[in-house]
N, C-alpha and C positions, 0 to 999 in steps of 0.2 A: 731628856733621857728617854730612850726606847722602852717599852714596857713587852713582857714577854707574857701570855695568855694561854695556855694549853697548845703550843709550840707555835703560835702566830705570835708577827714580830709588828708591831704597832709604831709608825712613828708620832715626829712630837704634832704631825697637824691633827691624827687621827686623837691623841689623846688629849689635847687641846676640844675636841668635841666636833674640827671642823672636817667634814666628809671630804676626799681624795675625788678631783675631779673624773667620774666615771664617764669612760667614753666606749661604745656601743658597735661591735662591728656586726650591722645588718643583714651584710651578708652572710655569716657566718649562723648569724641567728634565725634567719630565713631557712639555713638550709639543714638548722636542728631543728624548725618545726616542721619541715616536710618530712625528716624521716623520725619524727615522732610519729605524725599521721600518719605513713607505711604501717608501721610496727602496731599501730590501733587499728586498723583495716585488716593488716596480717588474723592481728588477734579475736576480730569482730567473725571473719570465716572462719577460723578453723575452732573457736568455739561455737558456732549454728553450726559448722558441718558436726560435730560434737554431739550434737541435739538432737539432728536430726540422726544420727547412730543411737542414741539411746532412744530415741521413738521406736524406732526398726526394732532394736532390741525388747523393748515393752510390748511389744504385740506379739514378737515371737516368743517369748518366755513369760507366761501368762505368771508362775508360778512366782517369779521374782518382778512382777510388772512395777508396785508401788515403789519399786527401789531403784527401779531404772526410771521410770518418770520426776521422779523427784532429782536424780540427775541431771534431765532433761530441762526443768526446768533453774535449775540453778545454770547451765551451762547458754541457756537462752536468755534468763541475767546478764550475765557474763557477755555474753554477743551483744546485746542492746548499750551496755556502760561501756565497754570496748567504741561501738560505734560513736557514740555520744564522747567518748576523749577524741578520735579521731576527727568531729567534725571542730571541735573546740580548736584543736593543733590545727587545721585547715585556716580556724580564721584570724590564729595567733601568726603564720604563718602567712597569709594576707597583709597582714599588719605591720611584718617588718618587711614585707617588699614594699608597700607604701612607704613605710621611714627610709627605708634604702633608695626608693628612687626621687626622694624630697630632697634629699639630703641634709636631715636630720641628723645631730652628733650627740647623742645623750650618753 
């Protein structure tokens, strides 16, 4: 008997406890982490160019300066963790061009 779970449909191997043979297409996987890594690159620029506008802006507005640095530095946060996901996606993406070109079936 099929078991029904908040609208996913289970059959009897899955509820039996035995796992549905998972099979991995690499390439496809490969070329979600490349443009994961775009999109963290993307993001790793345009929040430092972000930062580097609120420096510009703290020096020119002496008057609101602590509010633009504090910007600054959250936005240069933000550029450093951006970079650090895109180097991660880099070598997740590394990884499944090696399974892909092993030919590996997980």
């Amino acid at each position: 008997m099929a078991h029904h779970f908040l609208g996913k449909h289970h059959s009897k191997a899955t509820a039996a406890g035995e796992a549905p043979p998972k099979v991995t297409d690499w390439r496809k996987e490969e070329k979600h982490h490349k443009h994961m890594e775009q999109l963290a690159q993307l993001g790793a620029v345009a929040a430092g160019a972000y930062a580097v506008h609120e420096k510009h802006k703290a020096k020119k507005d002496p008057d609101h300066a602590h509010s633009h640095k504090i910007k600054e530095d959250v936005a240069a946060a933000i550029a450093v963790g951006s970079a650090g996901f895109a180097f991660h996606e880099h070598h997740e993406k590394k990884d499944a061009k090696k399974h892909r070109r092993n030919g590996h079936r997980h």
